[in-house]
C-alpha positions in Angstrom: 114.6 88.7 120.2 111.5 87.6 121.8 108.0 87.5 120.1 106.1 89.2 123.3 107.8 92.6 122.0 107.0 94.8 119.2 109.7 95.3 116.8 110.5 97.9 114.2 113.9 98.3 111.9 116.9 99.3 113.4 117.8 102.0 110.2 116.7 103.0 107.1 117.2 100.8 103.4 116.4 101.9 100.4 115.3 100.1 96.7 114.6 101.4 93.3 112.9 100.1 90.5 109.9 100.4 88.1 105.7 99.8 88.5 104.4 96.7 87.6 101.5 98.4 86.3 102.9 102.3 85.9 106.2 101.3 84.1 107.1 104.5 86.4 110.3 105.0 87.6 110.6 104.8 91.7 112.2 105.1 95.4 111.0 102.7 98.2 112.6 103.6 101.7 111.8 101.3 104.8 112.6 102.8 108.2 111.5 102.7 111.9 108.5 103.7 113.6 107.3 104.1 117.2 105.5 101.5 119.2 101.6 100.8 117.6 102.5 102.6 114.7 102.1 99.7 112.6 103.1 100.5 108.7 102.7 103.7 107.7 103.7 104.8 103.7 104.9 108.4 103.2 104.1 109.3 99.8 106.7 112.1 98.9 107.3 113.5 95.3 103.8 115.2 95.3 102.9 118.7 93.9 101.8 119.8 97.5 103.4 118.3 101.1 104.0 114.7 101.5 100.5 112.2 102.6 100.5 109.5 105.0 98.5 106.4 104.3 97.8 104.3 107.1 98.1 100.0 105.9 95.4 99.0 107.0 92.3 98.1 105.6 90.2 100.9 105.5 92.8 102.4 103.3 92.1 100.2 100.3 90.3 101.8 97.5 91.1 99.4 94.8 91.9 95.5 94.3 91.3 95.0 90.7 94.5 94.1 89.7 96.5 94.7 92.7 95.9 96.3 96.2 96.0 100.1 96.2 96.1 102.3 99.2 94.7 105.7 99.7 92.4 108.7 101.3 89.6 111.2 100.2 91.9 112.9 97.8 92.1 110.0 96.0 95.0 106.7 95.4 98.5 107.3 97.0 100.4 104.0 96.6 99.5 101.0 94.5 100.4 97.4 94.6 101.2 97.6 98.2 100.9 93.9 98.8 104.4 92.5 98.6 106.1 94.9 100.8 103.8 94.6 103.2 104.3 90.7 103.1 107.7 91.1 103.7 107.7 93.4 106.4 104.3 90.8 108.2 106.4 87.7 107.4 109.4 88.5 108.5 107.7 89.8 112.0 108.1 93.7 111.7 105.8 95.5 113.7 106.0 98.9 113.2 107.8 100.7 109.9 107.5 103.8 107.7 107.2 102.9 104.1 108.7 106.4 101.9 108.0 106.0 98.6 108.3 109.0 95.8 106.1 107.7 93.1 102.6 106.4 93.1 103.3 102.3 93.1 105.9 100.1 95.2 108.8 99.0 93.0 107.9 95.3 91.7 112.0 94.5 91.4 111.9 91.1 90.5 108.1 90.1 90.9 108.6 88.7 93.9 109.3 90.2 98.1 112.9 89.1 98.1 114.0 92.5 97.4 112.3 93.9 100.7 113.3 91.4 102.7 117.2 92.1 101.4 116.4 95.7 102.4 115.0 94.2 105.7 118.0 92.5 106.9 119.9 95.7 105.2 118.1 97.7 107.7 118.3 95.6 111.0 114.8 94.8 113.0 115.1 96.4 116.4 113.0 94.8 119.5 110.9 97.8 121.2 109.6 98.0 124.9 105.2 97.3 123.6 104.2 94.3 124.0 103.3 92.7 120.6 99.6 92.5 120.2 97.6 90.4 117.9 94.1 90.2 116.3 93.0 86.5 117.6 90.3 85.2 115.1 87.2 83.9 117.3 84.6 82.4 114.7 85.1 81.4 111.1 83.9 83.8 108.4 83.4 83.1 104.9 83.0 85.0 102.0 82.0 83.3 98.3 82.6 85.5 94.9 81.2 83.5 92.0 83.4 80.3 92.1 86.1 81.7 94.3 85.9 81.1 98.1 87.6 82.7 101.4 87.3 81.9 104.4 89.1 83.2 107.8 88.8 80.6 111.2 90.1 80.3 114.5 94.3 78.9 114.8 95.4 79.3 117.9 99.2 78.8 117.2 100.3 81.6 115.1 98.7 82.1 111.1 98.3 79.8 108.7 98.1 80.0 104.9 96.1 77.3 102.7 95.8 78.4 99.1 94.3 76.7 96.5 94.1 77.8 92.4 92.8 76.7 89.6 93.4 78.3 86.5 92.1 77.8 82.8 95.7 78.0 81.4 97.2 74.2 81.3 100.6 75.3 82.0 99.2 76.8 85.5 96.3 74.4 85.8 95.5 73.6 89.7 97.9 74.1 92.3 97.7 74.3 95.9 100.0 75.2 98.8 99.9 75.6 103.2 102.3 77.5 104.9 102.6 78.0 108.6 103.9 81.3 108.9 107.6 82.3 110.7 110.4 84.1 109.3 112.3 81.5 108.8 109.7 79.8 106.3 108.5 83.3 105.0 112.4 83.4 103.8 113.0 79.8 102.3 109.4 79.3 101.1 107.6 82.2 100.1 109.5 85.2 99.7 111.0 84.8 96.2 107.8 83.6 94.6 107.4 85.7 91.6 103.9 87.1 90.2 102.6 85.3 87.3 100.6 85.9 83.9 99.4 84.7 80.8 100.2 86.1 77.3 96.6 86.0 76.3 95.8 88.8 79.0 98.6 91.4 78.0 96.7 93.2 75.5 93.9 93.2 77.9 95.9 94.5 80.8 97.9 97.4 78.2 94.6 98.5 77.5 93.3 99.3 80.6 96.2 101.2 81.3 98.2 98.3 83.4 101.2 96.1 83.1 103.0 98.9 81.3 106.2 98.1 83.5 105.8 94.0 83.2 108.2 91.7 81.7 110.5 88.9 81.5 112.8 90.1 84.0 109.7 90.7 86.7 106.8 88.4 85.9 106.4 84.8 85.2 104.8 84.7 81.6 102.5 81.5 80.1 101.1 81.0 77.0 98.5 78.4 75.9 101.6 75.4 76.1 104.3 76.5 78.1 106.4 79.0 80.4 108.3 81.4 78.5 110.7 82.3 81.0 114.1 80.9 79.9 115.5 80.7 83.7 112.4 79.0 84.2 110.2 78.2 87.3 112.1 78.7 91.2 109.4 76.1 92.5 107.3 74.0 91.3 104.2 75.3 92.4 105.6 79.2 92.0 102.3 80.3 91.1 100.8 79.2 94.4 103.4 79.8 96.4 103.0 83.7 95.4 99.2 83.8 96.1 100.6 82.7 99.4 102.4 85.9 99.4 100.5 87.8 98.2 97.5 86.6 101.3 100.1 87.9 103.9 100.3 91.1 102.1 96.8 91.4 102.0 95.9 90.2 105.2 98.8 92.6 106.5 95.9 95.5 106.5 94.4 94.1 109.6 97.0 96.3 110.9 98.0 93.6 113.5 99.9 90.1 113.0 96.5 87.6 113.0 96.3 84.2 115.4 94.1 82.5 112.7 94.3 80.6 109.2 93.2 81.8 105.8 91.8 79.1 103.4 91.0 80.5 99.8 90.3 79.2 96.4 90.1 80.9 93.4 91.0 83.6 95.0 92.9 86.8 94.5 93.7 90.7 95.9 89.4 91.2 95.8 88.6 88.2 97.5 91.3 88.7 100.2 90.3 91.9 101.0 86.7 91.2 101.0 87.2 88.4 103.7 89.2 90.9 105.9 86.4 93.2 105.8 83.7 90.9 106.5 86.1 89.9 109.6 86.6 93.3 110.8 83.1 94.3 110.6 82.0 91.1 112.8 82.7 92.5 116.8 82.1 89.3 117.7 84.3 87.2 115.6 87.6 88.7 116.7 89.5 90.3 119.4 92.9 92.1 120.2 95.2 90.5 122.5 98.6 90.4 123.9 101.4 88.1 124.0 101.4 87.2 127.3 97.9 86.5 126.6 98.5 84.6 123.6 101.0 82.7 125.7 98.8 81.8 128.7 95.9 80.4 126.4 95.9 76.7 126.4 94.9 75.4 122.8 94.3 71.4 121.5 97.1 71.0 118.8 99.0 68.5 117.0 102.4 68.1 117.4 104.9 70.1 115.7 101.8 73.1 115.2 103.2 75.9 117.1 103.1 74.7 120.8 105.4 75.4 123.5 105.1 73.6 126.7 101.4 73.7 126.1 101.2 77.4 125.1 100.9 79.1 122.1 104.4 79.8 120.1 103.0 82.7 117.8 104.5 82.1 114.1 105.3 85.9 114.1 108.2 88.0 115.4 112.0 87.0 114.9 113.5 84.0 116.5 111.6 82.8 119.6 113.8 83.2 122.6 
């Protein structure tokens, strides 16, 4: 498949699980869409007909403790951020995303479940040409002590996360990731999320985390991890911010040419950095693969050039 055409999924695939944060019981079904369609969830298992919810980022309503999706009727899907990183990182176009309750399935805290249901499914080249949001200017965004920031990359998108928490266990931890399939797959895609003990009460509370555990969720207390399988990298915690940045950054509703530098950062800050990008004119632009293909770009070896062209980290193999 080449990366100058769109792609969507070839047939439907379904998974079941539970809400992170609802504990509720639910069906997630990915299947194709049209050219320019981009991702599209279908909330079903509502009083009244089923809603559509465009992914993109005028859609978000909420980013405390995960990104939720919805329109002036109020939330429809919540914690959309890891399906949508499966479906950006594995270079999906276009795909309906069903789902019958009000938050995506967190399976085992991590995307690897979607991207099973992915390669289930089969991703189908279309006949549009695959067009991109090409990042012109840096822009920055500071939150207290966290930090995002969004700035030209001509040769596909880049990832650099940084975090620092107070837990020891966690502490500071950073990861890059230049993003393709193939690398979404080995590196990122079976990063799980992460917590501390200390914040469970706080999180029941407020009504979230009723679904969490052992089974779904990396756990720390003061001293150590609690999970008895333990860690699946050593840096799981950043690695799954990673993840969590292509979900986010998914809601541009095109694949970017840029990179994303954060520290401290989290489903607020990534959001709030999109926004400021999308409301600049002047700081981005939409362009096509052939486009992309034709620009010339300074780069070091090994970052994405072809024959002194651009060799966009997204779509399926380049051919």
């Amino acid at each position: 498949m080449k990366f100058s055409r769109q792609t969507t999924l070839r047939a439907q695939a379904t998974v079941t699980g539970v809400g992170v944060h609802s504990g509720l019981p639910v069906n997630l079904t990915l299947g194709p869409a049209p050219v320019d369609a981009g991702f599209i969830f279908v909330r079903t298992g509502l009083d009244g007909p089923d809603r559509e919810v465009q992914a993109v980022a005028e859609s978000v309503i909420a980013t405390e403790f995960a990104t939720v999706l919805g329109d002036r009727e109020g939330p429809l899907v919540s914690t959309a951020e890891h399906v949508l990183a499966a479906l950006r990182g594995m270079g999906v176009d276009n795909a309906t995303i069903e789902i019958d309750g009000p938050e995506v399935p967190i399976m085992d805290g991590s995307a690897a479940a979607f991207v099973a249901a992915i390669d289930q499914a089969g991703i189908l080249t279309q006949s549009g040409s695959r067009r991109f949001l090409q990042i012109l200017k840096p822009v920055q965004v500071a939150m207290g002590d966290s930090f995002g920031e969004l700035r030209p990359h001509a040769a596909g998108f880049r990832a650099e996360i940084e975090i620092d928490f107070a837990n020891p266990v966690i502490g500071r931890q950073s990861y890059s990731l230049d993003l393709s399939p193939e690398r979404f797959r080995r590196e990122i895609c079976r990063a799980r999320t992460f917590g501390c003990m200390s914040d469970v009460a706080r999180l029941w509370s407020a009504g979230f985390a009723l679904g969490s555990s052992f089974e779904n969720t990396v756990v720390f207390d003061d001293t150590r991890l609690l999970n008895t399988e333990g860690l699946r990298y050593s840096e799981e915690c950043a690695r799954h911010k990673v993840l969590d940045v292509i979900g986010d950054l998914a809601l541009a509703g095109l694949p970017l040419l840029g990179a994303y530098r954060s520290v401290r950062g989290g489903h607020k800050l990534n959001h709030a950095v999109l926004t400021a990008l999308l409301a600049d004119r002047t700081a981005w632009r939409v362009i096509e693969a052939e486009t992309a293909r034709r620009s010339r770009v300074y780069a070091d070896a090994g970052s994405g050039m072809v024959g002194g062209m651009i060799a966009p980290a997204y779509g399926p193999d380049v051919s």
